[in-house]
C-alpha positions, 0 to 999 in steps of 0.5 A: 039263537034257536040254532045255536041252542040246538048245536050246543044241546047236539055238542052236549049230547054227543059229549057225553055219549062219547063219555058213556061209550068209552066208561062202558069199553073200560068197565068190560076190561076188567070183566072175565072173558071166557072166550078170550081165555080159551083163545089164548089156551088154544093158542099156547098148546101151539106154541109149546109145540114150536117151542119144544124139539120136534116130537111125533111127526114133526121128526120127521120133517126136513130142519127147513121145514121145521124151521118154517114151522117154528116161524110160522106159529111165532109170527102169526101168534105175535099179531094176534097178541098184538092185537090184544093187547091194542084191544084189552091192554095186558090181559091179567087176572081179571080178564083171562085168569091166571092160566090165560095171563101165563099163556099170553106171557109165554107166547110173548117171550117168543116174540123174539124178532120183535123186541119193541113189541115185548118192550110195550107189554112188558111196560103194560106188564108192570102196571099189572104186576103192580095192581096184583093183576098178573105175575111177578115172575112173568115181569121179572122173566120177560124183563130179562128177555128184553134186556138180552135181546136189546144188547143189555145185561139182564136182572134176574138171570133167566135167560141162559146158555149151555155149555158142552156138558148141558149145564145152564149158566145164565146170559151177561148180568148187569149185577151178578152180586145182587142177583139172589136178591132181585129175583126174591123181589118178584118170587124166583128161587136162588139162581142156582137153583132155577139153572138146575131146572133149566139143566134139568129140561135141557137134559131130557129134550137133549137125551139122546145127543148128550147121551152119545157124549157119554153125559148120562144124567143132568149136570146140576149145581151144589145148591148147599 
């Protein structure tokens, strides 16, 4: 009986030991962490190099080790996220500020090889977004993301093209009719209005290509 009653009191113990740690980790979610923030700050200044033209140095590279490059930062960043996300969930508001909640979506709209990981934080993604904890915009921008790179029409008409002139037109819509309207849903402007601003950055990464061409200014939409 003695053993009995000690297993039991030892089972009790243990119960709600495990019951107190697992409180203690989920409270610390919710907790700004500094350290994380600065991390992912860190990590996005990178990223935006890679994701951009080459500038300063990296024109001179050869197209092959540019490329490497580019790899390089996107692969290594998408573990690190990963691994984030295994830790803290998506990092929103509450944990990293809405700089650090931008700049962990940034780099996972770069996760392009790895759609089933960008399909896990975009389910975690909308949790947030429906808590009031992390950018609509940022669900509606990596929704598309991962419709285009699953073979499906996307929402909100994010992801585009450019045709010979430099002018955004966006990837097959699922509903090209109701666009306008899904995009308000989660805060982005008209459609035509956001291809302007695509055209627009378009123009400046590409001035000297389009310039050659004899396009000497952005070629943008009525928006009237």
């Amino acid at each position: 009986m003695k053993c009995r009653s000690l297993i039991f009191v030892a089972a009790l113990f243990l119960f709600f030991f495990r019951h107190a740690n697992a409180q203690t980790i989920a409270d610390t979610k919710g907790v700004y962490n500094e350290a994380l923030a600065d991390e992912l700050a860190r990590m996005a200044e990178v990223d935006q190099i890679a994701a951009w033209i080459p500038k300063g140095k990296y024109k001179e590279w050869s197209n092959g080790r540019w490329a490497a490059f580019k790899d390089s930062v996107f692969t290594t960043h998408k573990v690190r996220l990963q691994d984030i996300l295994d830790r803290f969930g998506y990092p929103g508001y509450n944990l990293v500020g809405k700089k650090g909640e931008k700049h962990f979506w940034l780099m996972v709209q770069h996760c392009d090889r790895h759609p089933e990981f960008q399909e896990r934080v975009l389910e975690k993604l909308k949790i947030e977004v429906r808590n009031k904890n992390a950018d609509a915009k940022n669900f509606g921008l990596l929704t598309d993301r991962v419709k285009i790179n699953s073979g499906e029409g996307q929402i909100y008409g994010t992801q585009v093209r450019y045709n010979a002139v430099g002018q955004a037109y966006p990837k097959p819509l699922a509903d090209s009719l109701n666009v306008n309207r899904r995009r308000a849903e989660v805060g982005l402007e008209p459609l035509q209005q956001y291809l302007n601003v695509m055209t627009q950055m378009h123009f400046e990464m590409n001035k000297e290509n389009l310039q050659k061409k004899g396009i000497t200014e952005p070629q943008l939409y009525r928006t009237d």
